[in-house]
N, C-alpha and C positions, 0 to 999 in steps of 0.2 A: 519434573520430568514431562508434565504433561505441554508447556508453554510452546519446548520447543516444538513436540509432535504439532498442535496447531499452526504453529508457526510454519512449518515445513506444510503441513497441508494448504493454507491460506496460498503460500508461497507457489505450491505444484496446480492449483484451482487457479489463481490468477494466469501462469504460465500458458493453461491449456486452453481460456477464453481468449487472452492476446494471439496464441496461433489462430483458432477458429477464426477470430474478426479480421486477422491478416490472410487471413486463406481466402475469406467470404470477401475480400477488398472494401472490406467497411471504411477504410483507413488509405491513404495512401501508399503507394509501393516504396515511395524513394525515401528510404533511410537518412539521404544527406540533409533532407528540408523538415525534418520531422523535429517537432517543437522550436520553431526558429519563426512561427507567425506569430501571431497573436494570442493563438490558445497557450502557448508557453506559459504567460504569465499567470493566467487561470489557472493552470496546473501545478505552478508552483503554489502560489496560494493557498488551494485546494491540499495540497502536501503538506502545506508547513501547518494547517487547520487542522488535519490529522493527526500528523503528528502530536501538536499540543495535546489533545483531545486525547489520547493514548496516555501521550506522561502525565495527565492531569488523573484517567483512567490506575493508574499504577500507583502512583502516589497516593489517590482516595482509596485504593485495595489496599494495601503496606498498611495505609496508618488505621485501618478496621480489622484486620486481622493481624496484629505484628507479630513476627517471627522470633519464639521464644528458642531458648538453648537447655 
């Protein structure tokens, strides 16, 4: 129960820094060119690093605590 409440806060915390940084114009205004330079590929990257880093995270949990019936 608890995975998704985090997840759903991570989720609503990221949400409200991306408005602030889009409010403050940290970032560009135009939607159409956004991730289409350069940083794209860094970002992707940087996604797919996480990502692993998370299933590797889930897997080392799973097999130290396994879920008995």
């Amino acid at each position: 129960m608890w995975l998704p409440v985090v997840a759903h806060f991570i989720n609503n915390g990221l949400a409200v820094i991306v408005y602030f940084i889009y409010g403050k114009e940290f970032v560009e205004s135009d939607l159409d060119t956004l991730g289409s330079g350069s940083e794209g590929l860094i970002l992707i990257l940087l996604s797919l690093f996480f990502t692993a880093m998370l299933i590797w995270f889930i897997y080392r949990t799973e097999k130290s605590f396994p879920v008995t019936k």
